[in-house]
KEKOL-635616 format. One line per field, with one value per residue (C-alpha): residue in three letters; x, y, z. Coordinates in steps of 0.001 Angstrom, whole numbers, plus 500000, padded with zeros to 6 digits. Example, Ala and Ser with C-alpha at 12.3 -4.5 7.8 and 13.67 -1.06 7.14 Angstrom:
2
marnu: Ala | Ser
u: 512300 | 513670
v: 495500 | 498940
w: 507800 | 507140
This chain:
483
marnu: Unk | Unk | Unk | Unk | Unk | Unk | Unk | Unk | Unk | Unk | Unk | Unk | Unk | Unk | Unk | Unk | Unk | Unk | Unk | Unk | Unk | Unk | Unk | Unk | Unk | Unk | Unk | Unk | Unk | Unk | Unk | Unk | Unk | Unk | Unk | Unk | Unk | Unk | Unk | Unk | Unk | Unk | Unk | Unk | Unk | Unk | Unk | Unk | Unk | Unk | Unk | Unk | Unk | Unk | Unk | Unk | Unk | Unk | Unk | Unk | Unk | Unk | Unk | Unk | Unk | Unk | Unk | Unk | Unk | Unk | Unk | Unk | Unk | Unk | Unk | Unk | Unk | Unk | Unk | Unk | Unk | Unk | Unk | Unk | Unk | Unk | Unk | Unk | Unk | Unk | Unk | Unk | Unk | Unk | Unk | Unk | Unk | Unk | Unk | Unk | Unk | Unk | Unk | Unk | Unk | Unk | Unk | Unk | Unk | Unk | Unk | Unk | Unk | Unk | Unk | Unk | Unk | Unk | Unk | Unk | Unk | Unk | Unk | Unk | Unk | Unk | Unk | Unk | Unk | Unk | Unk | Unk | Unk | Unk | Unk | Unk | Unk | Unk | Unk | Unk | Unk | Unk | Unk | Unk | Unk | Unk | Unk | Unk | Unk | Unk | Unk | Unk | Unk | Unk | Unk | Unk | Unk | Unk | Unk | Unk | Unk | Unk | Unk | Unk | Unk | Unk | Unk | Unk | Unk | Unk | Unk | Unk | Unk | Unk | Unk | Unk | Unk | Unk | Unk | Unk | Unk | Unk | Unk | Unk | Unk | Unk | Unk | Unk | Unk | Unk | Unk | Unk | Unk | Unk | Unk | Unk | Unk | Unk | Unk | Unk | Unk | Unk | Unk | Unk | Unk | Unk | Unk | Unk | Unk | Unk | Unk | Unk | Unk | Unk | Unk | Unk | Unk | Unk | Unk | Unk | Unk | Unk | Unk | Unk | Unk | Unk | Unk | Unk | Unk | Unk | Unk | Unk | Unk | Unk | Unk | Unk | Unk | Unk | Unk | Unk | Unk | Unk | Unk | Unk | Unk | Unk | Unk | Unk | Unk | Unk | Unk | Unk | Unk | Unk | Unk | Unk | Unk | Unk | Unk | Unk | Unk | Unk | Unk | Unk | Unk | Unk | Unk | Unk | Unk | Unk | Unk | Unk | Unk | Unk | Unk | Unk | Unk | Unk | Unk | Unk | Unk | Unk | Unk | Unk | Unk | Unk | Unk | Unk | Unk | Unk | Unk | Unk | Unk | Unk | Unk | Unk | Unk | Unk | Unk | Unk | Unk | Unk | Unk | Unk | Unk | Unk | Unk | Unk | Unk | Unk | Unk | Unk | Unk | Unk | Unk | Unk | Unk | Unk | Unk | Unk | Unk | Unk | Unk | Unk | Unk | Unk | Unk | Unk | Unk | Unk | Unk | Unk | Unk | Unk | Unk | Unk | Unk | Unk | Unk | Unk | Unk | Unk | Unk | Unk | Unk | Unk | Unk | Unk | Unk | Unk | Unk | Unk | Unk | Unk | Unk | Unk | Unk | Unk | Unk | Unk | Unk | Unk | Unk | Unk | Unk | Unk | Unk | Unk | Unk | Unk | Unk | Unk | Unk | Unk | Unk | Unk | Unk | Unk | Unk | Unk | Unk | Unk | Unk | Unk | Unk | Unk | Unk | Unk | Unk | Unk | Unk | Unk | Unk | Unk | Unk | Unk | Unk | Unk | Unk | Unk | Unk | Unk | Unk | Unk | Unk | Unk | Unk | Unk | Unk | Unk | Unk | Unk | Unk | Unk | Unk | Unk | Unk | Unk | Unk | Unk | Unk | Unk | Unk | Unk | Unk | Unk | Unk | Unk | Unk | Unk | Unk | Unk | Unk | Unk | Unk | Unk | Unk | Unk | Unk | Unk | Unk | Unk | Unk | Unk | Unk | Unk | Unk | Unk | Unk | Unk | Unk | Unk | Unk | Unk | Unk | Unk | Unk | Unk | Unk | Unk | Unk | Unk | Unk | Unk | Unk | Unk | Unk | Unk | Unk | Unk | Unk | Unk | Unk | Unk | Unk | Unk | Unk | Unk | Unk | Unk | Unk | Unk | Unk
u: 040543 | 043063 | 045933 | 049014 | 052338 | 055050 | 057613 | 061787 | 063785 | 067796 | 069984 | 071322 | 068084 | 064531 | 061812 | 058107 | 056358 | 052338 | 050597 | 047397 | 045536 | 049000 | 050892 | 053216 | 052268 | 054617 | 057901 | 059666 | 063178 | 064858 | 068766 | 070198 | 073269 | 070842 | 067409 | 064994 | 064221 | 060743 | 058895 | 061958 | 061797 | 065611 | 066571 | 067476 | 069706 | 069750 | 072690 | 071928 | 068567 | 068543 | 065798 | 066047 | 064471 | 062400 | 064227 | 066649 | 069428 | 068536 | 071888 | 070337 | 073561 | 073500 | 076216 | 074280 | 072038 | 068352 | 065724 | 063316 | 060677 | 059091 | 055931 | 056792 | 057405 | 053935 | 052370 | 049812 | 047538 | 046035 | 044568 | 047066 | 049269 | 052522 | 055959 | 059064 | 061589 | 064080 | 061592 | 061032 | 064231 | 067797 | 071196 | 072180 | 068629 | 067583 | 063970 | 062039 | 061408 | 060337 | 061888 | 059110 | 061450 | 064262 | 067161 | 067079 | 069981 | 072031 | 069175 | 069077 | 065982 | 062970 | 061788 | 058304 | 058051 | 054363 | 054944 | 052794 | 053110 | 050922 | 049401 | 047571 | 043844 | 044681 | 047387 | 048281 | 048509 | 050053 | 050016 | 046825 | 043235 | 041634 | 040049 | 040132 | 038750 | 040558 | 039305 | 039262 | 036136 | 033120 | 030341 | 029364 | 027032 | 030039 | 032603 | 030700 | 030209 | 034171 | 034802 | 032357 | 033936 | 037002 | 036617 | 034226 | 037774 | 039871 | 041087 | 039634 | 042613 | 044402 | 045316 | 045324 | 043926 | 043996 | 043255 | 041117 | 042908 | 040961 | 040961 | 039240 | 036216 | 035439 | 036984 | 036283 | 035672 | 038235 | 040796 | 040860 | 041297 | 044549 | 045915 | 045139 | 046441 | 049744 | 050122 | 049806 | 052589 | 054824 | 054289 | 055158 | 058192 | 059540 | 058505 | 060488 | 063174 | 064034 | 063950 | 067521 | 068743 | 071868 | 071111 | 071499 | 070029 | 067741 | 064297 | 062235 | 062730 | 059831 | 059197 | 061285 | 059931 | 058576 | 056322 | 055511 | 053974 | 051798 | 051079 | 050159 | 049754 | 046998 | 043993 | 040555 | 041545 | 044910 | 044392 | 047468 | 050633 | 053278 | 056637 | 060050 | 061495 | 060532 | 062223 | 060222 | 057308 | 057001 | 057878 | 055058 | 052670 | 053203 | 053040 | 049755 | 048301 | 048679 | 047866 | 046294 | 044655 | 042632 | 046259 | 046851 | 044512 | 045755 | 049563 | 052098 | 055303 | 056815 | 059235 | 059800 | 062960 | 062329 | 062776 | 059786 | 060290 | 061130 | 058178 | 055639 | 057958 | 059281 | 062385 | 062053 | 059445 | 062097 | 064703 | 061758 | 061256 | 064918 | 064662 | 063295 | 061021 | 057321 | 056309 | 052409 | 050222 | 049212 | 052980 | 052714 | 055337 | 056333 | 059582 | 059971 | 063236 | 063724 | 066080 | 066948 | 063818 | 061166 | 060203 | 059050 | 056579 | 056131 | 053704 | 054056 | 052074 | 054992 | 053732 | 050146 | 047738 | 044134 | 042702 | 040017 | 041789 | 044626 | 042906 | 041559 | 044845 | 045972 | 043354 | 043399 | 046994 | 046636 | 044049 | 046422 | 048934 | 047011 | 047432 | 051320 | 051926 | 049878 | 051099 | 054605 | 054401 | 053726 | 056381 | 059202 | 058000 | 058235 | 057511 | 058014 | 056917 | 055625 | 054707 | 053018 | 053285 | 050322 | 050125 | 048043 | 044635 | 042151 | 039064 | 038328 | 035896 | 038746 | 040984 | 038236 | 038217 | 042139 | 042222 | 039077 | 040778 | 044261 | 043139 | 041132 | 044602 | 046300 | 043038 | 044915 | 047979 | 048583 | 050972 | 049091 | 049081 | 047569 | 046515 | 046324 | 044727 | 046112 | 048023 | 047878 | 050483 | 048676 | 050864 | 049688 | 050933 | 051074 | 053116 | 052920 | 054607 | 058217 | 059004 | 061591 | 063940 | 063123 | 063392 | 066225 | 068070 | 067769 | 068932 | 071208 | 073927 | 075392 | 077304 | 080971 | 081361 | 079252 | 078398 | 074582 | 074330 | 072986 | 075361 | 079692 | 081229 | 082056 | 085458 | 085413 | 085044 | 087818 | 090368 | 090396 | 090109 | 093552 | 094787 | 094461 | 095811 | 098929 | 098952 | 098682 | 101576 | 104134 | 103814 | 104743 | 107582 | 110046 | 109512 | 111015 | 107713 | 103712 | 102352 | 098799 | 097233 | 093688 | 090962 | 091144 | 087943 | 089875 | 093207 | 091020 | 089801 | 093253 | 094892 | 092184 | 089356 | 092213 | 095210 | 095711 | 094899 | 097531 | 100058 | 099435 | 100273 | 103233 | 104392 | 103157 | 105032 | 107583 | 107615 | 106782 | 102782 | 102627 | 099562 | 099241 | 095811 | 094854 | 092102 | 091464 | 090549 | 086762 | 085922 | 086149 | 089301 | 093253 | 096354 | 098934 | 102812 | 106034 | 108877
v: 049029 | 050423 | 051578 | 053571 | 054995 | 055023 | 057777 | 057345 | 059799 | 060306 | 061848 | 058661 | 056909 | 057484 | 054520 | 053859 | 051743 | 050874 | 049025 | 047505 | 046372 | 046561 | 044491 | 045758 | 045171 | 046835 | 048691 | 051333 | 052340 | 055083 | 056061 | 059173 | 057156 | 055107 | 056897 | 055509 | 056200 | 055571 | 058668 | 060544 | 062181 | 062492 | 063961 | 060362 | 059872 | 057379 | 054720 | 051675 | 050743 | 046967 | 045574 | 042310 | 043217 | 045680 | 047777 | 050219 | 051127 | 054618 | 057239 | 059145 | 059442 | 056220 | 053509 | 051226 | 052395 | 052456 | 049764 | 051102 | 048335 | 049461 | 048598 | 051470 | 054420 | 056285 | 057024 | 059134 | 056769 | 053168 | 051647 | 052487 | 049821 | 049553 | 050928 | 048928 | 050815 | 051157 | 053784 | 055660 | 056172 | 056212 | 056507 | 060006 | 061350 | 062724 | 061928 | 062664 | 059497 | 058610 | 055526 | 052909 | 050235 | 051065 | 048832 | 044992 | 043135 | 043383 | 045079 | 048651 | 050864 | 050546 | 053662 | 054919 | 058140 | 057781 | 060447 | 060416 | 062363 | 061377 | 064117 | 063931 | 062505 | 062369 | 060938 | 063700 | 061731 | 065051 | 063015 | 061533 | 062578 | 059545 | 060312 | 056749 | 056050 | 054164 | 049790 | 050013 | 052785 | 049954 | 051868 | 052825 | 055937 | 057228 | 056378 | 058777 | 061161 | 061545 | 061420 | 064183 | 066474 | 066294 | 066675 | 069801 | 071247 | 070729 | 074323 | 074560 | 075679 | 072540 | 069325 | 065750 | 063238 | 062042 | 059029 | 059730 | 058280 | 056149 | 058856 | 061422 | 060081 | 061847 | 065451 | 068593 | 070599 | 073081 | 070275 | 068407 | 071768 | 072595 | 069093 | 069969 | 073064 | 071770 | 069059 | 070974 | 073531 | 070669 | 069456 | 072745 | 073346 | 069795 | 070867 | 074315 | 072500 | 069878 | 072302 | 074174 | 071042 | 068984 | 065382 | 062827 | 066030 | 064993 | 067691 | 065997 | 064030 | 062729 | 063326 | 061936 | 058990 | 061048 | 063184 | 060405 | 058604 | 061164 | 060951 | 057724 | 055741 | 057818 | 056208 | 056905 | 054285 | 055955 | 056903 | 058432 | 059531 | 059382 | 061306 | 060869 | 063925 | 067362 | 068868 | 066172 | 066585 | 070529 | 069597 | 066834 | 069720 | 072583 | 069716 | 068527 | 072140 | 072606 | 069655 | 067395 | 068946 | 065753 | 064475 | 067611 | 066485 | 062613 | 063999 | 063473 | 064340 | 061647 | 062932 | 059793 | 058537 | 055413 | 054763 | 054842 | 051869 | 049928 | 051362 | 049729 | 046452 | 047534 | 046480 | 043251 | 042468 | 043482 | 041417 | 038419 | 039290 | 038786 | 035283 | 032289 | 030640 | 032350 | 030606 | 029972 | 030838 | 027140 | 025323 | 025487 | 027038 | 028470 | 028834 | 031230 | 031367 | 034252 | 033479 | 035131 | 033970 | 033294 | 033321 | 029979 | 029561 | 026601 | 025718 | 022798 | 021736 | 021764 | 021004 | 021629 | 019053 | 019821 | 016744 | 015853 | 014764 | 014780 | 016747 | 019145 | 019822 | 020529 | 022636 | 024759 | 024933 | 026463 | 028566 | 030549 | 030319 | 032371 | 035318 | 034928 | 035328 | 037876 | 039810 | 039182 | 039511 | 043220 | 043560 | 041516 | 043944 | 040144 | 040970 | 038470 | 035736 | 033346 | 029696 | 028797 | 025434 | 024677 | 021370 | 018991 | 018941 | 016113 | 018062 | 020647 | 022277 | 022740 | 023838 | 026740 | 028209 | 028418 | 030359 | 032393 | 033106 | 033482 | 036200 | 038293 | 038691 | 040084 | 042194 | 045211 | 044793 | 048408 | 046506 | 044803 | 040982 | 037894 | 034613 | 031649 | 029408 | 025858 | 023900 | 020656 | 019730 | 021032 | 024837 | 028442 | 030313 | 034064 | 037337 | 040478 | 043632 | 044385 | 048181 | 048349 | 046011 | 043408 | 044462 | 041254 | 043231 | 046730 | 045660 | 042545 | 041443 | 038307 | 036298 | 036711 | 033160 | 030989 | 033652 | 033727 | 029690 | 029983 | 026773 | 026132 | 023185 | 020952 | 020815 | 017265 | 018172 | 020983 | 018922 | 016086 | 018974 | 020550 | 016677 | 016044 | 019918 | 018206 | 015332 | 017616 | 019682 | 016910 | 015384 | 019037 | 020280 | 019393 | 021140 | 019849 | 020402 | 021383 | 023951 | 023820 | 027393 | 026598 | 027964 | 026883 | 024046 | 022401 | 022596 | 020985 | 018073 | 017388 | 016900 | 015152 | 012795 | 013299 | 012878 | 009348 | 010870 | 013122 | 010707 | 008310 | 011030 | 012332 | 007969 | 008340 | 011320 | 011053 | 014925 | 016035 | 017990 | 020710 | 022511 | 025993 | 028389 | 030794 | 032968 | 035334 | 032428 | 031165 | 027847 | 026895 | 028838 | 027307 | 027625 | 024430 | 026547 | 024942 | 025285
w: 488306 | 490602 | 488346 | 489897 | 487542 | 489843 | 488234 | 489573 | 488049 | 488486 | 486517 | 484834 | 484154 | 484431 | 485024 | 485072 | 486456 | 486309 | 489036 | 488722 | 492116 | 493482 | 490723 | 488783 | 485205 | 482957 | 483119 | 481414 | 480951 | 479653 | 479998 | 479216 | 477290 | 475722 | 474632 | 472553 | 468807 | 467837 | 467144 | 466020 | 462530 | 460273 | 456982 | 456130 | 453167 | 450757 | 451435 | 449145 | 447343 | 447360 | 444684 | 445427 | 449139 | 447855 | 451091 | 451130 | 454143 | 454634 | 456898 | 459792 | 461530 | 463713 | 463984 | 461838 | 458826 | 459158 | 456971 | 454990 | 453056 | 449819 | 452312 | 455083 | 451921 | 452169 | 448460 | 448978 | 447579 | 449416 | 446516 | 443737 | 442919 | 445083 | 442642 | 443203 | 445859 | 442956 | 441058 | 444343 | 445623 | 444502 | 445895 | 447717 | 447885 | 450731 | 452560 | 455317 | 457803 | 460963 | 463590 | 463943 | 465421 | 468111 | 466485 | 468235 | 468863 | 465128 | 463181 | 462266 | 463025 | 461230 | 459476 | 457451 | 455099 | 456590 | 459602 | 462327 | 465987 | 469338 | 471016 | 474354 | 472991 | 468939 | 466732 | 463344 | 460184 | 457946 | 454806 | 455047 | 455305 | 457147 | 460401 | 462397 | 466000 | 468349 | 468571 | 472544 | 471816 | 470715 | 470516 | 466457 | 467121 | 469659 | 467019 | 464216 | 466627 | 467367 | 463558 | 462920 | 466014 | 465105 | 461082 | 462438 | 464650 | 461673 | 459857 | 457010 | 455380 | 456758 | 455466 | 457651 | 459306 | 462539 | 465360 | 467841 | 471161 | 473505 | 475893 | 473632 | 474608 | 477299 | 475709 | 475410 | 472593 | 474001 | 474537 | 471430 | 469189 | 471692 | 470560 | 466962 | 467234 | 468169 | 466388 | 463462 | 464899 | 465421 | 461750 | 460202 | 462669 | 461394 | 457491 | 458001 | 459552 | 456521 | 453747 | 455783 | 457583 | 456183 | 455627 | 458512 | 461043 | 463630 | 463217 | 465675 | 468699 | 471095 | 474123 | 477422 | 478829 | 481889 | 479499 | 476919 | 480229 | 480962 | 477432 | 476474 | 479743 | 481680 | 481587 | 482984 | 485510 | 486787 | 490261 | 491051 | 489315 | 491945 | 491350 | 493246 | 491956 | 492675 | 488921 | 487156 | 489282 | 488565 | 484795 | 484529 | 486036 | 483499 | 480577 | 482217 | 482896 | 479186 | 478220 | 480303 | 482929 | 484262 | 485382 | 487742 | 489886 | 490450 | 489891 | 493320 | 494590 | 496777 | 498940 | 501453 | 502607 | 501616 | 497693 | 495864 | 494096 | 496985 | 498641 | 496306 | 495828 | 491981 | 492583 | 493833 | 491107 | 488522 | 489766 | 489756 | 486380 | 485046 | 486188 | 483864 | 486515 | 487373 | 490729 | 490656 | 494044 | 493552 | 493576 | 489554 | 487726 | 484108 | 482648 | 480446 | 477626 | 475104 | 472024 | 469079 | 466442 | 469095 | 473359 | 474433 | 477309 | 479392 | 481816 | 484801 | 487416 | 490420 | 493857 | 492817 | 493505 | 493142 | 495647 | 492798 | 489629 | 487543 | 484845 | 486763 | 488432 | 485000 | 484133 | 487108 | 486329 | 482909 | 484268 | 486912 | 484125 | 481479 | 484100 | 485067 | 481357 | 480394 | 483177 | 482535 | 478502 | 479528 | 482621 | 480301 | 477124 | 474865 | 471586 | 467992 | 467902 | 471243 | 471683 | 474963 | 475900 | 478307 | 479800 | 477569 | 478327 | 476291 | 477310 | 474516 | 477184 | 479218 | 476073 | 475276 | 478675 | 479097 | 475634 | 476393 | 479800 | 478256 | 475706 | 479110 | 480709 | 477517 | 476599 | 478723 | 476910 | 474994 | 472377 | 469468 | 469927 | 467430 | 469397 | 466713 | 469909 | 469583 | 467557 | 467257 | 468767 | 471838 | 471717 | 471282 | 468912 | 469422 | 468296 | 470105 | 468374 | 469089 | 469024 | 471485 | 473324 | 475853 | 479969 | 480026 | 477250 | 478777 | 481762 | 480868 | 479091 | 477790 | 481022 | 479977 | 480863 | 478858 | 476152 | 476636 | 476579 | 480200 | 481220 | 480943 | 480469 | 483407 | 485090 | 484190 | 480337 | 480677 | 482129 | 478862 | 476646 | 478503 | 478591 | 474742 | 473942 | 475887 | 473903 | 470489 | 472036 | 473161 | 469287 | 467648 | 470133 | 472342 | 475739 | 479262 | 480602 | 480262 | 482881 | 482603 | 483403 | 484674 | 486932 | 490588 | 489519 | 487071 | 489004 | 491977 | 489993 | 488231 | 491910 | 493152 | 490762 | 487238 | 489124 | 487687 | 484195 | 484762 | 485608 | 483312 | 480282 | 481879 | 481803 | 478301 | 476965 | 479312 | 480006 | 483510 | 483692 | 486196 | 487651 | 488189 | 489317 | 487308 | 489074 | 486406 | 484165 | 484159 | 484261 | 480477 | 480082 | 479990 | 478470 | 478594 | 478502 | 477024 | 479326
């Protein structure tokens, strides 16, 4: 498949982009104010222990105090029975940890005591000694062979285990003992560091998004590797010459007028994907809506007509559908839990093929997803794992005037709330006269469709009503002034 990462780097913020047969598929975003945490390792300290959890809030010098489950502290040993947090940690010790979870929304990050660190073709497991192989490599004889190469590499007089990275497969001897070799440097670096460091300090951050892409997000299937900035571009090389060296060859520096991103149409695609509605090819469309506990998906058939039948309109429907979502899963970065409401189908032929179909498109998703198929109430139930926030709340932030609700009341509601505060008012004091303060909307509709309203309470009150624009207000906002 053709697969392109498109790399735009400024000083502010650095993005990446990855295009399959043109698409893009999935975005990443990384601000200097604002860089992610998962990876990182802390001398964490011990805030509270909370039993009744089985968690404990764990100090690594953020805002809010990291979560640590009795499930995420690494024992040494899988089958031994799990201890209860409050006989493994107490208040004011201090412990090793690494950020699983960036914090969401109001949560804290998520942190293990099980440390782990990504190199270029393996994953270093320091406190364990399991050698796993990646699920996207299928074959069992080249699955024992990997596991016997790289427990062959291994010092002797070091202890581990690691996971072989789907791109291993195709490694050299050479090149999977430099990635040992330095993973194992960067584990004793961290070890030196935390017997000296005070508690809260920071021993090991991962790499910037630019490096972590060549990283993780080559594939045997990345074409090029397209860079808009020549510091980046020369810093991507050296990283790739030591580690990577397959990369140098499909690695670019784009030095174009035009912006890179606008060049391959990035930008408009991100501003596409901000937006609830997902126009189908056919005139279908799906409306997607991301809340707190869950994302809800659904589908509709538009414009579409097939020309042969209802259901098959439908079905075709859902079929192009499966795609869109998949596809925009990725781009959005959607994680927790998602319910997909297809449009019924009564055909369980045409139920299996949608869900068959449904689980192709998400097949190239990188982030671990569960697809219960349907329920039956006729909806798919899915989760896909959430390690970092949404693309909507990277780049967004709640509209100042309706406070996330995504609609305001009407002028027509605003103006009887502003006439009963009036009526409130004129039975507690004893002003000469009410100035309602009001955006120009609801000043508009009091001198036009209200005026009679109006009237009629200054009869009843006997207290003269005056109107005044406030253009500073929003729509749901007043203020009704004694005078």
């Amino acid at each position: 498949m053709n697969e392109q990462i498109l790399i735009n780097v400024t000083p502010q913020e650095s993005r990446v982009a990855i295009l399959e047969q043109g698409a893009v598929q999935e975005l990443h975003v990384e601000r200097g104010s604002n860089r992610g945490l998962v990876g990182n390792v802390y001398l964490g300290r011990v805030g509270r222990v909370l039993p009744g959890m089985q968690s404990a809030f764990i100090e690594i010098g953020l805002a809010r105090a990291a979560f640590l489950h009795v499930a995420e502290v690494w024992s040494g040993n899988k089958t031994a029975e799990q201890k209860p947090i409050e006989k493994l940690l107490h208040e004011g010790q201090t412990i090793v940890v690494q950020v699983i979870k960036d914090p969401i929304g109001s949560k804290g990050a998520r942190l293990s005591t099980q440390i782990s660190f990504a190199g270029r073709l393996l994953v270093y497991l320091p406190q364990d000694q399991h050698i796993g192989i990646s699920q996207r490599i299928e074959d069992e004889a080249e699955r024992e062979h990997l596991r016997e190469k790289v427990h062959a590499l291994m010092p002797p007089s070091e202890t581990g285990g690691f996971i072989v990275r789907t791109v291993a497969e195709t490694a050299t001897d050479e090149e999977l003992t430099a990635d040992i070799e330095y993973l194992i440097k960067l584990w004793r670096g961290i070890l030196g560091k935390s017997k000296t460091a005070a508690p809260q300090a920071l021993l090991y951050q991962d790499l910037d998004l630019t490096l972590r892409a060549l990283r993780d997000l080559v594939t045997s299937e990345t074409e090029r590797i397209i860079v808009d900035s020549r510091d980046t571009h020369l810093k991507l090389t050296q990283f790739a010459e030591q580690y990577s060296r397959k990369s140098l060859s499909v690695l670019e520096h784009y030095a174009g007028d035009r912006p890179l991103f606008d060049l391959f149409g990035v930008e408009d695609e991100i501003e596409r994907a901000l937006k609830r509605r997902v126009d189908l090819k056919s005139g279908g469309y799906v409306i997607i809506d991301q809340t707190e506990a869950l994302t809800t998906v659904d589908v509709n058939t538009g414009a579409f007509v097939s020309g042969r039948s209802f259901d098959d309109t439908i079905f075709k429907t859902n079929l192009e559908a499966t795609q869109a979502i998949a596809r925009q899963l990725r781009l959005r970065n959607l994680g927790g839990i998602i319910i997909v409401d297809f449009i019924d189908m009564d055909n369980d032929e045409h139920k299996n093929a949608v869900l068959a179909e449904f689980n192709k498109g998400l097949s190239r998703d990188r982030t671990r997803i569960t697809v219960n198929g349907f329920t039956q109430l006729g909806l798919v139930e899915m989760t896909r794992k959430r390690t970092r926030e949404s693309l909507a709340h990277v780049l967004c932030e709640s509209c100042p005037t309706c406070s996330g609700r995504g609609e305001i009341k009407s002028a027509q509601t605003v103006c009887y709330e502003v006439l009963r505060e009036i009526m409130r008012s004129a039975r507690q004091f004893d002003a000469k006269e009410f100035r309602i303060l009001a955006a120009q909307s609801v000043i508009d509709r009091f001198l036009d469709e209200e005026s009679q309203g109006v009237t009629m309470l200054e009869d009843f009150i006997k207290k003269p009503i005056s109107l005044s624009v406030e253009t500073s207000y929003t729509q749901e906002q007043f203020d009704v002034i004694l005078v």
